[in-house]
N, C-alpha and C positions, 0 to 999 in steps of 0.2 A: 424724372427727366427722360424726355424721349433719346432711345439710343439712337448712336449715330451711324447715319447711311454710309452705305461702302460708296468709294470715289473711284472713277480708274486713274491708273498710275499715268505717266506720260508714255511706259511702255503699253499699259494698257490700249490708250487714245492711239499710238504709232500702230497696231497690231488692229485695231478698228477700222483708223482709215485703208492699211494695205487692204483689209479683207473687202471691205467697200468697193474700194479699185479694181481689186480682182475680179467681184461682180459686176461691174460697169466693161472689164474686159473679156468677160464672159459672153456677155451681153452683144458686144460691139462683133466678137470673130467668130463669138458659138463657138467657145472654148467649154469644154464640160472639166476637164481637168483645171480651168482655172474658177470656174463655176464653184468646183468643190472643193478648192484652196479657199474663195472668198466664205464658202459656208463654214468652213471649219475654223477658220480664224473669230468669226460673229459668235460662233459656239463656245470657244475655248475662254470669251473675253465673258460672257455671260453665266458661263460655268463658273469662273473667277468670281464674276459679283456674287453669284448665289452662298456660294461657297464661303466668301467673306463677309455676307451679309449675318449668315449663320451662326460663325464662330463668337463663343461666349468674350465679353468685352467687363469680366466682374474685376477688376482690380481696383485698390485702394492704393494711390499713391502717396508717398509722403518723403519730402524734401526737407534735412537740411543742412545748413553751413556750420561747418569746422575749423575757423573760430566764421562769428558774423563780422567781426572787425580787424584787420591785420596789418601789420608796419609794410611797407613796401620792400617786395622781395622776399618775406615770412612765408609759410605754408598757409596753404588755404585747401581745402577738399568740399566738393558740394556729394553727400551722400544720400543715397535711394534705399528706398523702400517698399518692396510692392506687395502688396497681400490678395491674395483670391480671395475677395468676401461671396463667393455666389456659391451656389450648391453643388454645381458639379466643375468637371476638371476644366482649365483653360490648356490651350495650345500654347506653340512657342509666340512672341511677339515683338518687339521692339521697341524701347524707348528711346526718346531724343530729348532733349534738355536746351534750350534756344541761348544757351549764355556763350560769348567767346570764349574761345578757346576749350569748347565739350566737343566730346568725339561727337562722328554723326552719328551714333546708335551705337545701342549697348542694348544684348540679348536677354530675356529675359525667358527663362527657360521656362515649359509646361508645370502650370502649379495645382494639386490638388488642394480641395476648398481647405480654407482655413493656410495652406503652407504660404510663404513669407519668400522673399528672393532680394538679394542686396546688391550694392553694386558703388561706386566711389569714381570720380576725375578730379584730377586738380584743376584750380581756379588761377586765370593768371592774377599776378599781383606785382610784376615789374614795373607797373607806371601807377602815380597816385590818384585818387577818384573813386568811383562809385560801378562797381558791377552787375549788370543787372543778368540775372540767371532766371531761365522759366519763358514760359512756363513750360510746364514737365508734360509730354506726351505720352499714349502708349497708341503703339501701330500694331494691329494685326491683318494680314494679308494671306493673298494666294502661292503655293508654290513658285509660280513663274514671275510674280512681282506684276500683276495685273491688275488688280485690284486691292482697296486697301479702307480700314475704316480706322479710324484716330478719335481716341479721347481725351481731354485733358484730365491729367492724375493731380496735380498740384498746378499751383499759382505761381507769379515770378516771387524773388525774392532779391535782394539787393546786399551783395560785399561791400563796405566799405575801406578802402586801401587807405591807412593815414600814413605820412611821413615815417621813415624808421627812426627810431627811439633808441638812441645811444645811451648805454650806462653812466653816466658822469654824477660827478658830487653836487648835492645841493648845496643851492647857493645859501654862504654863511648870514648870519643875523650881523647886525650892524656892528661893529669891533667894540665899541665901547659908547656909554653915552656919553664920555666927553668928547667920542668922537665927531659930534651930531655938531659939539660946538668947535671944532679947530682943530682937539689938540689928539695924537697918536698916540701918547703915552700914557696907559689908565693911570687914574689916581691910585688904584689900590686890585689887590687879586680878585677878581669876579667869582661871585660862590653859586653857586645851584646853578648851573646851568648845562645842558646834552653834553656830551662825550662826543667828539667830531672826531680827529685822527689824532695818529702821532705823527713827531717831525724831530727831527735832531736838534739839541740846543745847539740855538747862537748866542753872542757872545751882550750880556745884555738880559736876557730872560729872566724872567720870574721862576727860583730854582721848588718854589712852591710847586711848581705844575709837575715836576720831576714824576714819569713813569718807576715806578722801581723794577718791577717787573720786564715790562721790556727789553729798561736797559741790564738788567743781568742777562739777559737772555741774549743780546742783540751786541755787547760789548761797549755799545757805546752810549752816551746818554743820551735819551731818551725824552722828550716833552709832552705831556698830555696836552693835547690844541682843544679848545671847545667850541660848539658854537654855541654865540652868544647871541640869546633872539630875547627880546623884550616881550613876546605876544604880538608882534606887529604883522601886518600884511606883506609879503614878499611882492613883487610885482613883475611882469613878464610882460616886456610891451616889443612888436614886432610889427617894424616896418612892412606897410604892405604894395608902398605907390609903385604903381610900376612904372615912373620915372627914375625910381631909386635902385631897378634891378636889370638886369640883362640876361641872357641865356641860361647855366644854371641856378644863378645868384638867388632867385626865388626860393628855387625846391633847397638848397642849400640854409636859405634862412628856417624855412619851415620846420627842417629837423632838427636845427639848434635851437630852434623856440618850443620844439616838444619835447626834446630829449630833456631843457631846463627842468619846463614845468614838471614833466613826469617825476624827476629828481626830488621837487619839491615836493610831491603831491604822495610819494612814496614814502618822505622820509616824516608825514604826519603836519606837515607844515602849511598853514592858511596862505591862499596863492590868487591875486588876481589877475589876470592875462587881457591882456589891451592890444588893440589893434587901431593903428592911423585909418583903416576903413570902418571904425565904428562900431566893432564886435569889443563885447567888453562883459568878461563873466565871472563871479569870486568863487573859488571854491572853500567851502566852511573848512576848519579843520577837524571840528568833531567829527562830521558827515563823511568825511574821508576816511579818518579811524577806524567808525564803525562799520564803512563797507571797504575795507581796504582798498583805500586808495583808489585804483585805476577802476574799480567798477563802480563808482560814484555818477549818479548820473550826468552833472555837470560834468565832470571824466568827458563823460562819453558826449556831449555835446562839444567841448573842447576838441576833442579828437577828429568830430565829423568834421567840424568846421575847417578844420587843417587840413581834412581829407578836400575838401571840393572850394575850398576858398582860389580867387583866380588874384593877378595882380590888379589893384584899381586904378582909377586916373586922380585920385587924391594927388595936391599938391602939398607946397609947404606951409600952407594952413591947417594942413588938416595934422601933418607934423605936431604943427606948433599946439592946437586943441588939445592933444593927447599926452603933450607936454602938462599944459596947465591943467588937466584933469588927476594929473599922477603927482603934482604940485599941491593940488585940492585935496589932495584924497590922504588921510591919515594913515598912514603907509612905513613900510620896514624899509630896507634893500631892494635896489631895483638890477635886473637884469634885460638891456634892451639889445635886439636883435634889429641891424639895422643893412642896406646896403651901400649904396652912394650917397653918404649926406651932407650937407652943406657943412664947412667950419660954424658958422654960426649955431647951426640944428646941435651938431656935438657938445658945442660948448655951453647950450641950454640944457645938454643932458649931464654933463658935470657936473655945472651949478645944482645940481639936487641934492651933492652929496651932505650939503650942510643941512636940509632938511631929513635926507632919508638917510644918513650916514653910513651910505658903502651903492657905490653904481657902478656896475660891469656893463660894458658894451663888448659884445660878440659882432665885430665887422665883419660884415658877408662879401668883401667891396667885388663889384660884377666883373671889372678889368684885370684882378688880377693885382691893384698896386698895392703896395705898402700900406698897413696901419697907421693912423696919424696917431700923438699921440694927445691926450684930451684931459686940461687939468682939471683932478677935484675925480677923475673915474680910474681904471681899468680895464684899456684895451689888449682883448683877443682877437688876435688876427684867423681871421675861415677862410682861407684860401683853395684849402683843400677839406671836405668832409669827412674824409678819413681821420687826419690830424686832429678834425676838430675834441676828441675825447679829451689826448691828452691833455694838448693846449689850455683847454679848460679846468680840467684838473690842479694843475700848476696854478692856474689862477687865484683859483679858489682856494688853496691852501696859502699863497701868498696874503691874502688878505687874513689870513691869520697872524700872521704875524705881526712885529710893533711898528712896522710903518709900510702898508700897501699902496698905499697912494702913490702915486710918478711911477712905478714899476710898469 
């Protein structure tokens, strides 16, 4: 690769034209003292190029991100690397990095061949989207900043910011499969199935499930809760029209619809996630097992898409599509993340329960109003993002128990 030419700086170019001037006023009054202001200006800018044309330009750069993916508002560092690969010593020089929010230049001090030099900024990550960092410069120049020759060390590279990711409980398996037909009350104790939490007996319980442990420990009695999942597909569908959202009602949904899935996707559990805009991806449960979970590459498609997905102009067809597709589709528990939606829209998402037996809706609603409530589901009111953990939580162990519905 041909190396690259020194440029003058803009002090360079300001320091050319004065000297110029000066000769043109030399010229004009037969000024010799201004004669030999303009010559010595032309000299010192020419001295610069030579001088920076000169300086060895041998580095090897190399960039990168810590993590490449991060919940909004998490740590992020984009970190350097530079090496003298040439034979002999480099001077001091300069790098610059074109990404927001990188300083304008970080020193990189004189390196004998073969020595290595580091260097670290943080990356913003307050808003969600895709950051593009790069690409990575090295400047080397003259004392006075007259001249300067730039190469590129690395290429850009890209952060992507997804929604942050609250801890909450995944969502439970269907209560029972009599539940699928009507009835709250199992016919009988459920055997084999996951350890979910404890809860304190009520009055009514299977004293089968009896913690002993706990409750010696805790004083009081104690219930093992389980979740009860058939093998079925969990499903996470998330309103995205944006006639259904307003100001932060969007970003608001987004992170109750990742913090779900992650839950699921954590706790080993087969997860499909649906969107009214037409995104619609399963993820396996072995294929999560084997790469735990969140680095599953479907993960990380999920993830992008939440990072840079905007609201669309879907209506209540496209609703109702994604309805009958989660209707179609041989499926466990659904969990839908919704904002403003019609009585009618809700009360299609109820009606599921008798097919998928157990449907949560996490209300985003954009204005601020009360949760309506929706028979045949489980509404969680998200008023506030903060709230949204526990609210949740409470949810999700209500449906453990012997009659979640109307709650």
């Amino acid at each position: 690769m041909t190396p690259p030419r020194p440029t003058l700086t803009a002090r360079g170019w300001g320091l050319l034209a004065a000297g110029g001037g000066g000769l043109v006023a030399a010229w004009l009054f037969g000024s010799v003292e201004l004669a030999g202001l303009g010559a010595a200006a032309g000299v010192a800018v020419g001295a610069a190029a030579l001088r920076t044309g000169r300086a060895p330009l041998t580095y090897r750069g190399e960039r990168w991100l810590a993590p490449g993916r991060v919940g909004v508002g998490a740590a992020a560092q984009a970190r350097l690397r530079f090496t003298n690969v040439g034979p002999g010593p480099t001077g001091p020089a300069v790098a610059t990095d074109a990404a927001s929010g990188a300083p304008p230049g970080c020193l990189v001090p004189p390196l004998a061949p073969g020595a290595m030099a580091e260097a670290a900024y943080d990356l913003p990550t307050h808003r969600r989207g895709a950051v593009t960092v790069g690409p990575l410069a090295v400047i080397v120049g003259d004392p006075l900043g007259l001249a300067e020759r730039r190469v590129v060390a690395a290429g850009p590279a890209r952060l992507v910011v997804h929604p942050r990711i609250h801890p909450v409980l995944a969502l439970p398996g269907s209560p029972t499969r009599e539940a699928r037909h009507g009835s709250t009350h199992p016919a009988r104790a459920p055997r084999g199935d996951d350890f979910f939490a404890l809860r304190e007996y009520e009055v009514g319980d299977d004293l089968r499930r009896v913690h002993w442990r706990s409750t010696a420990r805790s004083g009081d009695l104690m219930l093992r809760q389980d979740e009860l999942r058939f093998g079925e597909v969990a499903t996470v569908l998330l309103d995205t029209r944006a006639q259904a959202h307003q100001g932060e009602s969007f970003e608001r949904a987004l992170e109750v619809a990742g913090s779900v899935a992650a839950a699921l996707v954590d706790a080993g559990r087969r997860l499909r996630f649906v969107t009214t805009g037409g995104f619609d991806v399963e993820l396996d449960e072995a294929r999560a097992g084997a790469t735990h979970g969140r680095r599953d590459g479907r993960w990380a498609a999920l993830l992008h898409h939440l990072a840079l997905v905007d609201p669309d102009g879907g209506g209540a067809d496209r609703f109702a599509l994604a309805v009958q597709s989660i209707r179609r589709h041989r499926g466990g528990p659904l969990a839908a993340i919704v904002g403003r939606a019609a009585p009618g829209e809700l009360a299609a998402l109820g009606a599921l329960r008798a097919r998928l037996g157990l449907v949560l809706i996490a209300a985003c609603s954009p204005d601020g109003a009360p949760a309506q409530s929706v028979a045949g589901a489980v509404v969680v009111p998200v008023a506030d993002i903060e709230d949204f953990p526990a609210a949740w939580n409470r949810a999700v162990l209500s449906c453990g128990r012997r009659d979640p519905v109307g709650r």
